[in-house]
N, C-alpha and C positions, 0 to 999 in steps of 0.2 A: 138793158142787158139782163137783170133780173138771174143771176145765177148762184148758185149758194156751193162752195165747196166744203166738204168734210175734211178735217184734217187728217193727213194720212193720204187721200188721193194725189194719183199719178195720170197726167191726161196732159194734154193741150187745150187749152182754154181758146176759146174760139171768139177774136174780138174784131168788129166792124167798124175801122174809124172812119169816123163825119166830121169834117172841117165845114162853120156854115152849113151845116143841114145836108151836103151832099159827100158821097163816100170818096173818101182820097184813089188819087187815078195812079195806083201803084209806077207809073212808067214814070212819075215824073218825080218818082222819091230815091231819095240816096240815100238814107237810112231811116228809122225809128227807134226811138230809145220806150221802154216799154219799164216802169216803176211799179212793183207791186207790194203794197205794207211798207215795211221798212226796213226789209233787207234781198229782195228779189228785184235784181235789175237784168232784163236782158236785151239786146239788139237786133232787128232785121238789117242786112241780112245773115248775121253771125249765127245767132241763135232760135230766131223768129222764122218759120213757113209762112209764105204767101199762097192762097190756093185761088184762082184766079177764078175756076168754077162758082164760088160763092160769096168771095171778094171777101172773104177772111182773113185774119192773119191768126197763126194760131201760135200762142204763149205758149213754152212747155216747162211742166211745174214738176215735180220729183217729191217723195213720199216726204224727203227730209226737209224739203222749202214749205209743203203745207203741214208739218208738222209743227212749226214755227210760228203758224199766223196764230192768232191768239183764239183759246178755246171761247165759243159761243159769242164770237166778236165779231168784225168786220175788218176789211181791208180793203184799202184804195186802190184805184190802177189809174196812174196818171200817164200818162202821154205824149213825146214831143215829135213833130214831124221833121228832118232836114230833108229840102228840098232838092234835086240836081242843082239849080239854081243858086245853093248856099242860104236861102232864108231858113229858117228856125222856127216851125211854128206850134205851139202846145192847143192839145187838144183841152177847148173850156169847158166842160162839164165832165170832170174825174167820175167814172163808174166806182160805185159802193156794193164790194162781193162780203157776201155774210158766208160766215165759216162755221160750220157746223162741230162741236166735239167729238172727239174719237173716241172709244173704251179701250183700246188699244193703242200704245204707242211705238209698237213691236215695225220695223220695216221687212213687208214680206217681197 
């Protein structure tokens, strides 16, 4: 995934999950739970967009959630899938997003 946020950005974060190597087939999920650091949780389809065009799901972060990840650090995005079917399944290789420091910590 390779993305670096600055603290202080506001955006949706654009993530593709892969179960086994191939992109999860959005029709046959019932939700995702979406773990970012250690205090940003959000769920499709509550909080989370699906865009079918690119087979994204897009995380949306807020000036004050990246204000929070730690300056010049990193943070995790861990993963679980529930399936229509009721199975549960975590995506295995958590993405490592590096956070860039602000000089500012003013929300505009």
């Amino acid at each position: 995934m390779a993305i670096r946020i600055k603290q202080g950005d506001e955006y949706s974060l654009p993530v593709l999950i892969r179960l086994n190597g191939e992109p999860v087939d959005v029709s046959e999920v019932a939700e995702v739970e979406f773990t970012l650091g250690n205090g940003v949780r959000k769920t499709f389809p509550q909080e989370v967009q699906y865009n079918s065009a690119d087979g994204c799901f897009y995380l949306p972060l807020t000036q004050e959630e990246t204000f929070a990840f730690p300056a010049n650090g990193s943070v995790t995005l861990d993963i679980r899938v529930k399936f229509a079917g009721g199975n549960v399944i975590g995506v295995q290789c958590m993405e490592s997003i590096a956070v860039a420091d602000a000089s500012s910590e003013v929300i505009l």
